[in-house]
Wavefront OBJ file of the C-alpha trace (Angstrom):
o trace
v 0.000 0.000 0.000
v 2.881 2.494 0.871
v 4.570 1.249 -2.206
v 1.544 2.167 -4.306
v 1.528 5.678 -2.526
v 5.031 6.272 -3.603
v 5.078 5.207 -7.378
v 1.752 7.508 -7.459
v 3.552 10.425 -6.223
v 6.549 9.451 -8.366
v 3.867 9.793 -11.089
v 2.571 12.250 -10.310
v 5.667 15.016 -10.101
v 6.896 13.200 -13.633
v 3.566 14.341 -15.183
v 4.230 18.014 -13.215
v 7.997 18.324 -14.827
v 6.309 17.134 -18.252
v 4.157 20.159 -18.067
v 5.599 22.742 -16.228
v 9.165 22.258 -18.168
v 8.115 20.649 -21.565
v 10.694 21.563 -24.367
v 8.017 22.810 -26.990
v 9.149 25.603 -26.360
v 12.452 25.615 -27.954
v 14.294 26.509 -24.968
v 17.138 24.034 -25.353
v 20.739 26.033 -25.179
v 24.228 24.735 -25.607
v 23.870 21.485 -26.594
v 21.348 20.246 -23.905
v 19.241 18.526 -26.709
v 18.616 15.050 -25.342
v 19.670 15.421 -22.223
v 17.472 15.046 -19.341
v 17.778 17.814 -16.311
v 16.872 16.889 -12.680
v 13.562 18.815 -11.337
v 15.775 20.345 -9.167
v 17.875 21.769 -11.948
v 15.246 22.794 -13.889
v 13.048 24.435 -10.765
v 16.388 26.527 -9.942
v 16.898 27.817 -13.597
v 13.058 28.701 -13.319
v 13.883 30.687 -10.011
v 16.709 32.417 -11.368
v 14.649 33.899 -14.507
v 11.531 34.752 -12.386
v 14.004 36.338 -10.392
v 15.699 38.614 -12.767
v 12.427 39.255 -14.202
v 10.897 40.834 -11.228
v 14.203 42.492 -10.656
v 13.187 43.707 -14.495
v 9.943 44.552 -13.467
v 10.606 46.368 -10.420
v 13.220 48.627 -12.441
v 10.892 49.453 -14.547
v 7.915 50.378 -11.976
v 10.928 52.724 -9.958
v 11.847 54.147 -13.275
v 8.058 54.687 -14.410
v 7.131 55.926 -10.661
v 9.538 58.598 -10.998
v 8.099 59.859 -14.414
v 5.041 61.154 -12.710
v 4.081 64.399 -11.658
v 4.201 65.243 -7.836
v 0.841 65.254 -8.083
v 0.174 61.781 -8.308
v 0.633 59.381 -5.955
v 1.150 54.956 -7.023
v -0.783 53.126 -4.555
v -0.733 49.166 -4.673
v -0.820 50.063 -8.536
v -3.702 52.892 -8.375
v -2.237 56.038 -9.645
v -4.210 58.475 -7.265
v -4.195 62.216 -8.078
v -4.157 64.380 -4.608
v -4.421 67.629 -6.420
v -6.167 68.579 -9.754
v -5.499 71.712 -11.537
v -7.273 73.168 -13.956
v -5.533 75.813 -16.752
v -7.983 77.975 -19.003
l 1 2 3 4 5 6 7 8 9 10 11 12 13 14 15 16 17 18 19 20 21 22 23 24 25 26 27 28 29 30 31 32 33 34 35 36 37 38 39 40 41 42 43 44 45 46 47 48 49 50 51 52 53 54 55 56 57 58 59 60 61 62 63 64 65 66 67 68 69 70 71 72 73 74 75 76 77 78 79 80 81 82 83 84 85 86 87 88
């Protein structure tokens, strides 16, 4: 029974690392074509790019943040305008 409950989990994450890491994508890169990573590999490559892309991302929301007039304010992604003025 325990046995059972291990080869299902072993399943289980092998159907998870088919999906989640698939090569369809074409993301194969000095020579790894046909070799076969470890999940832990392949989760710690996926950590590293999420990672530089929210380093990306957060670059890009300072930079953007500091674009705006004085008169507006970025709240959890609201932009919130404290003062409007009106020229005739």
């Amino acid at each position: 029974m325990l046995q059972d409950f291990l080869c299902y989990n072993v399943y289980v994450v092998s159907v998870l690392k088919s999906i989640e890491f698939s090569s369809s994508g074409g993301d194969e890169v000095d020579g790894d074509i046909g070799k076969s990573k470890s999940l832990e590999m392949l989760l710690l490559e996926k950590n590293k790019s999420l990672q530089s892309e929210n380093t990306q991302l957060k670059l890009s929301t300072s930079d953007l943040s500091g674009r705006l007039p004085s008169s507006c304010h970025v709240t959890s992604g609201l932009y919130l305008v404290s003062e409007i003025t009106m020229v005739m």
